[in-house]
C-alpha positions in Angstrom: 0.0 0.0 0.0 1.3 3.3 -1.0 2.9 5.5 1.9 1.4 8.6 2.3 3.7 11.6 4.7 0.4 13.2 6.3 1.3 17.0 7.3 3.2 17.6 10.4 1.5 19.3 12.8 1.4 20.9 16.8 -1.0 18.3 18.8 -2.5 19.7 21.9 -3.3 16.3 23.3 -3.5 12.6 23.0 -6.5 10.7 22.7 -6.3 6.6 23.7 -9.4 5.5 22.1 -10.9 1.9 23.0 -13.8 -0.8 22.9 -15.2 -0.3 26.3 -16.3 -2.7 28.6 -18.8 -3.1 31.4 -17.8 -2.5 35.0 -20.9 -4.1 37.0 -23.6 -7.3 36.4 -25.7 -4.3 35.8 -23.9 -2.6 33.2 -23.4 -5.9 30.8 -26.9 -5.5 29.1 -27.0 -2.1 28.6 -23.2 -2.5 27.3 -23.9 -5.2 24.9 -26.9 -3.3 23.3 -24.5 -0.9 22.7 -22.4 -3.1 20.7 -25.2 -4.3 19.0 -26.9 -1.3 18.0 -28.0 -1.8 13.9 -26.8 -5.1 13.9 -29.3 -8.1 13.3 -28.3 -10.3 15.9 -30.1 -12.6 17.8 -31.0 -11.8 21.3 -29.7 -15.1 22.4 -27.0 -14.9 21.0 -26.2 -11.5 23.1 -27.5 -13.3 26.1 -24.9 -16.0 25.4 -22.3 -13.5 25.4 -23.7 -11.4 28.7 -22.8 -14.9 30.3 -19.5 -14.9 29.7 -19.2 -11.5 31.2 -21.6 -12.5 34.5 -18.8 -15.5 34.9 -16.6 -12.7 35.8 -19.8 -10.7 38.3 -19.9 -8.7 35.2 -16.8 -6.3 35.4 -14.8 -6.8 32.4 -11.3 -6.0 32.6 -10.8 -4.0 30.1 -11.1 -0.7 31.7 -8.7 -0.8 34.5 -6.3 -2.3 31.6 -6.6 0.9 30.0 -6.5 2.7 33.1 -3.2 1.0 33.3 -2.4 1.8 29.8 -2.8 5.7 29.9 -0.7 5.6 33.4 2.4 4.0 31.6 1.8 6.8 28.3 2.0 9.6 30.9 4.7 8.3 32.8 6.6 7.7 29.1 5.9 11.1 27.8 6.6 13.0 31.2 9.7 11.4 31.6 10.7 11.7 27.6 8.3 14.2 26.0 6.5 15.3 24.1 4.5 16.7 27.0 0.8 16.3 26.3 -2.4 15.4 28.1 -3.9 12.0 27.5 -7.8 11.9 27.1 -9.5 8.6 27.2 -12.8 8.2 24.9 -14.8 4.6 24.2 -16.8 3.2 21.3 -19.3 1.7 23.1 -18.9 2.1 27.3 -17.9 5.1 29.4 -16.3 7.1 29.3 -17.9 7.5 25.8 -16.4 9.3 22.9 -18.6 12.0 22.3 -18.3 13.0 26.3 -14.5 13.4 26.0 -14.8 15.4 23.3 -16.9 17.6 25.0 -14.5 17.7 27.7 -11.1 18.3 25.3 -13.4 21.0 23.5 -13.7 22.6 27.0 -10.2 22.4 27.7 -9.3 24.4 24.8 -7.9 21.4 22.6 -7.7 21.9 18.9 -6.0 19.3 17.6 -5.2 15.5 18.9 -3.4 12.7 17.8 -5.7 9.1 18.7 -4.1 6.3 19.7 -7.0 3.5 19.0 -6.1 -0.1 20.6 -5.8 -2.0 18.0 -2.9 -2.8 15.7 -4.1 -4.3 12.4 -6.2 -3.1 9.5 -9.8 -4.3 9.1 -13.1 -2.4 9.1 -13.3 -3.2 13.0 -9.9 -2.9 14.2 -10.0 0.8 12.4 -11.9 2.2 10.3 -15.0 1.6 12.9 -13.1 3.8 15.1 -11.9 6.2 12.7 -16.1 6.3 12.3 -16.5 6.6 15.8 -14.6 9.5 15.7 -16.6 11.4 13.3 -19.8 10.6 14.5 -18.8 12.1 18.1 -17.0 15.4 15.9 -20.5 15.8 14.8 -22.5 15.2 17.6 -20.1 18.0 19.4 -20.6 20.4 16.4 -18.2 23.6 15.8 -15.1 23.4 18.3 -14.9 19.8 18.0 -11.2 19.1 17.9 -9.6 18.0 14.9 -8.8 14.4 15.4 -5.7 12.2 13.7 -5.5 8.8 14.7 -1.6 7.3 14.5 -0.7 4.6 12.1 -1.5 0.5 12.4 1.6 -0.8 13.8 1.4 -4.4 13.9 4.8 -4.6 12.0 6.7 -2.0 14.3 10.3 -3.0 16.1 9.2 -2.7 19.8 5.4 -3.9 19.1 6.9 -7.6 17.9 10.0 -7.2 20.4 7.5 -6.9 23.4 5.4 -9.9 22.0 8.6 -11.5 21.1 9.4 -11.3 25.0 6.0 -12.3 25.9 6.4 -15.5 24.0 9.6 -16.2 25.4 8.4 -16.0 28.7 5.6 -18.4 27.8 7.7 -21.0 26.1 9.9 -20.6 29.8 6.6 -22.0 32.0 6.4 -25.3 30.2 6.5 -28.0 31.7 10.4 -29.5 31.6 9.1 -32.9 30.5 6.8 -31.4 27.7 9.6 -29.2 25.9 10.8 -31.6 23.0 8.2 -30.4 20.6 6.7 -27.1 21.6 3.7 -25.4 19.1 3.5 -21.7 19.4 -0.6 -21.3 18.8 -1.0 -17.7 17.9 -4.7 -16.7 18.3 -6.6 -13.6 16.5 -10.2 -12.5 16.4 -11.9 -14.2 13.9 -13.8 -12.2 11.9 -16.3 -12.0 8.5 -14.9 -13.6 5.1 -16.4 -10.8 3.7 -14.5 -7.9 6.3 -11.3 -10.5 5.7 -11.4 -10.1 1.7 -11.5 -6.2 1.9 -8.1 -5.7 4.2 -4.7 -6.7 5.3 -6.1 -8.5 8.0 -4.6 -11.7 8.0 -1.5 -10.8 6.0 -0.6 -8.7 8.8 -1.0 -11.6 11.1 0.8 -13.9 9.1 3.3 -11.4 9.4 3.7 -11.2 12.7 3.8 -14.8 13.3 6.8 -15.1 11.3 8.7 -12.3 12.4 8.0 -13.7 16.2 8.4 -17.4 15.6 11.9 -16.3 13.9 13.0 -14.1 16.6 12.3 -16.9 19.1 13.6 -19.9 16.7 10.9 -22.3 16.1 9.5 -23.3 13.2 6.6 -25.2 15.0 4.3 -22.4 14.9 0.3 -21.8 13.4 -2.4 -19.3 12.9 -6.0 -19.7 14.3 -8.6 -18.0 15.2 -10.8 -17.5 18.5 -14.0 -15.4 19.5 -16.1 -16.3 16.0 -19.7 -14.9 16.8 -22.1 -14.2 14.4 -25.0 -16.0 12.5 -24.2 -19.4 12.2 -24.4 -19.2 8.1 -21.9 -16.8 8.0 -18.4 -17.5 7.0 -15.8 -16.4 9.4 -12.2 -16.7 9.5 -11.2 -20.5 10.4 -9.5 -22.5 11.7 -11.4 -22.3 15.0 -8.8 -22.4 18.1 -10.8 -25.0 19.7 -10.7 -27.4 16.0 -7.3 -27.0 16.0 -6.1 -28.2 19.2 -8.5 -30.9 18.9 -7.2 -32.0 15.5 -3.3 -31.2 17.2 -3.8 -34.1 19.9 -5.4 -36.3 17.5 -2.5 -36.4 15.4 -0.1 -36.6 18.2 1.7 -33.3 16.7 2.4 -31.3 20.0 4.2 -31.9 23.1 2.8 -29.0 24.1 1.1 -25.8 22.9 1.7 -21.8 23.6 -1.5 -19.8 22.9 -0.1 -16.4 22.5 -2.8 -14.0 21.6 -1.2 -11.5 19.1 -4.0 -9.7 18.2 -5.3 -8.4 21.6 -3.5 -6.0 23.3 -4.4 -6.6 26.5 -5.5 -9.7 28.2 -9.0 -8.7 28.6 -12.3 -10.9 27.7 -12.1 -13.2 25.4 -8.3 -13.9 26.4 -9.7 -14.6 30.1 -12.7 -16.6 28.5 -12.0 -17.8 25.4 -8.4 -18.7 26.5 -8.2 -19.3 29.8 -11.3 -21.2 30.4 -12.0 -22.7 27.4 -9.2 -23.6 25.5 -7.4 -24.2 28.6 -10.5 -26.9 30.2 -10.4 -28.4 26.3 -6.2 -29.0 26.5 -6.6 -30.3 29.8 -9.3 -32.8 29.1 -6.9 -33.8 26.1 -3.8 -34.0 28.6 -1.7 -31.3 26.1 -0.1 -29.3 28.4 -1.0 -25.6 27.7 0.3 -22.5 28.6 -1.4 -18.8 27.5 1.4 -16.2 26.9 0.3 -12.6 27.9 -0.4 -9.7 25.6 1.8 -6.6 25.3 -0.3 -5.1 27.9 2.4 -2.4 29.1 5.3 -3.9 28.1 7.7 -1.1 27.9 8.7 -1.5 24.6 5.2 -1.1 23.7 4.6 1.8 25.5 7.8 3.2 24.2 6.5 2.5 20.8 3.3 4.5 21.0 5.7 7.4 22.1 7.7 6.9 19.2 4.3 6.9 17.0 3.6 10.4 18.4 6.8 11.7 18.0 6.3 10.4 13.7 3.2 13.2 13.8 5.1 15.5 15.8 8.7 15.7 15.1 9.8 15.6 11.2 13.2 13.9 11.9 11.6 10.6 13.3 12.2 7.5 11.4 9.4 5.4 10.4 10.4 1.8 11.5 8.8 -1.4 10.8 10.1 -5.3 10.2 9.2 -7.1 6.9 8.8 -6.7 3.8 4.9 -4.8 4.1 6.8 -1.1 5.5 5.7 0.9 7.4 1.5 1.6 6.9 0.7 5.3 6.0 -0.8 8.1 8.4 -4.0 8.9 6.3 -6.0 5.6 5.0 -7.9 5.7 1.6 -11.4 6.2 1.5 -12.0 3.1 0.3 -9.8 1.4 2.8 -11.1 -1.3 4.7 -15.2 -0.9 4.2 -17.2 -2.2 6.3 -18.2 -5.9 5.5 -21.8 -6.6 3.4 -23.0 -8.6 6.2 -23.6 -7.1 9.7 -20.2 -8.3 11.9 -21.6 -9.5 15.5 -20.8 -8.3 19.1 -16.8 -9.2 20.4 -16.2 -9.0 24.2 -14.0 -6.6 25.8 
C-alpha cells in the first residue's frame, strides 16, 4: 500500500481510544446493546455472550487495563516528552467518545493525535473507530477538535520485540518434560470472510507470526482464530482455536502448545474466556499441556512504541520503522480502505 507523509502538525493532546467494557452485572446489558446497536443479531446470541461476562460478576477487565495503559503513556511522555495530556474516549462504554470530546473541547484542545487499541487493519480494528470519531466530531458540532488517529503498527520494532518477549516468557513456564516439541498457537479474532477479503487483516497476522516465531527460533508455529460470533451461516475466519487443538492431539503433533494471543493487546475478555477457560478446560481434558502467553499489555517496549508513534506526527526527523517486507502503513487511510463488511459483523467481548 502506498505511503502517504500526512502534514506535520502541533497536537494539543493525546486521545487513547478503546472498545469499552462493562464495569458491573448491571452494566453488561446495557453494554452489549451498545455493541449491537444496527446489527441483526439474535437476542440469544447477546444473552450467550452477557454470560461470559456474569462468569466474571460482570466487570470486564478491560477498563482498568486501560487505566493501566494511559498511566504507563503519561509516565513515558513526562519522563521523555513530548509533554501532552492523555484523554481517554470509548466506542461503546464510558467514558464514551462524544463525552470526552466535549470535555477536550472545554479544555481548549484543537487538535489531537488518537491512539486507538488496536494494531491491524480491518473495518473493525479501524476504520469503525476512525467512524466513531466522526460521529462524536458531529455530535459536538463547531469546536470539536480535529482528530488524527496514528498509524497501524502491527509490524513495528518494539510492538513484535515486546510480543517476542512475551512469548519467550511463555515458552519458559512449560512444563520441563513437555519441551521436545513445543507449538506456538497464535490466536486472533476471527472475523467476517467478507470484512477478511477487503483488508490486510490476515496478511498482517501472518506477518507477525513469522517475524516472532523467527526471533524466538521455532519453526513449529500456526495461525487460528478464536471469539467467532455471528450468524451461524456466515463465514468467518477459520480454523477455529478449539478445531485446532482438537485436530493437534489427534495427530499426536504437539508436546505442548503456547496460545499467545497476538491480536489483543491486552488480556481482557475473550483472552480470560476464550483462553483461559475454554481452550485451557479443552487442553486439559486432552492431557496437552498448555500454557497462554500474555499480551503486550504495558510492556515497555510497547509503550515506548506509541511514544515513538507520536513523535512520527510531531517531530519531522523521526524515522518510520517497521520489520518485513509490508513497510511501514501510511498516516492517512484511503477512502476506500477497509469498508465495512456486506453482512452485519456480531458483538466481540471486551
Amino acid at each position: 500500500m502506498p505511503h502517504n507523509e500526512s502534514k506535520v502538525m502541533t497536537y494539543d493532546a493525546l486521545l487513547v481510544v478503546s472498545f469499552g467494557g462493562p464495569e458491573s452485572r448491571e452494566d453488561v446489558i446495557p453494554f452489549l446493546e451498545n455493541v449491537l446497536r444496527g446489527r441483526n443479531i439474535p437476542r440469544e446470541r447477546m444473552l450467550a455472550v452477557a454470560e461470559h461476562y456474569y462468569h466474571f460478576d460482570g466487570k470486564s477487565p478491560i477498563n482498568q487495563q486501560t487505566r493501566q495503559l494511559i498511566a504507563a503513556i503519561k509516565n513515558e511522555l513526562a519522563e521523555h516528552g513530548p509533554q501532552l495530556p492523555v484523554y481517554w474516549g470509548n466506542r461503546n462504554w464510558h467514558p464514551m467518545l462524544a463525552d470526552t470530546l466535549r470535555d477536550m473541547k472545554q479544555n481548549g484542545v484543537a487538535r489531537a493525535l488518537a491512539f486507538v487499541t488496536s494494531a491491524y487493519s480491518s473495518y473493525s480494528g479501524c476504520r469503525q473507530y476512525r467512524e466513531d470519531i466522526i460521529r462524536a466530531q458531529n455530535e459536538i458540532g463547531p469546536g470539536a477538535p480535529q482528530i488524527d488517529k496514528l498509524r497501524v503498527f502491527f509490524n513495528h520494532p518494539e510492538f513484535i520485540a515486546a510480543n517476542e518477549d512475551r512469548v519467550r516468557q511463555a515458552l519458559a513456564q512449560v512444563p520441563a518434560n513437555s519441551r521436545q516439541n513445543v507449538q506456538i498457537v497464535y490466536t486472533a479474532h476471527s472475523i467476517p470472510l467478507s470484512m477478511a477479503g477487503t483488508c490486510d487483516y490476515v496478511g498482517q497476522l501472518e506477518e507477525v507470526r513469522r517475524l516472532v516465531s523467527e526471533r524466538v527460533g521455532t519453526s513449529n508455529h500456526v495461525l487460528v482464530y478464536q471469539s467467532r460470533s455471528g450468524a451461524p451461516g456466515q463465514p468467518w475466519l477459520e480454523p477455529d482455536i478449539l478445531d485446532h487443538l482438537r485436530e493437534l492431539k489427534a495427530q499426536n503433533l504437539s508436546s505442548a502448545v503456547v496460545l499467545a494471543p497476538i491480536s489483543f493487546l491486552s488480556d481482557h475478555m475473550e483472552v480470560l474466556y476464550d483462553l483461559d477457560i475454554e481452550a485451557r478446560q479443552l487442553c486439559e481434558s486432552l492431557s496437552l499441556p498448555m500454557v497462554r502467553a500474555k499480551t503486550v499489555g504495558v510492556h515497555p517496549k510497547f509503550i515506548a512504541m506509541i511514544r515513538e508513534l507520536i513523535l512520527e506526527r510531531t517531530n519531522p526527523g523521526t524515522a518510520r520503522r517497521a520489520l518485513g517486507a509490508l513497510g511501514p502503513r501510511e498516516d492517512l487511510c484511503r477512502e476506500d480502505c477497509c469498508p465495512a463488511p456486506q453482512r452485519p459483523a456480531s458483538p466481540t467481548s471486551a
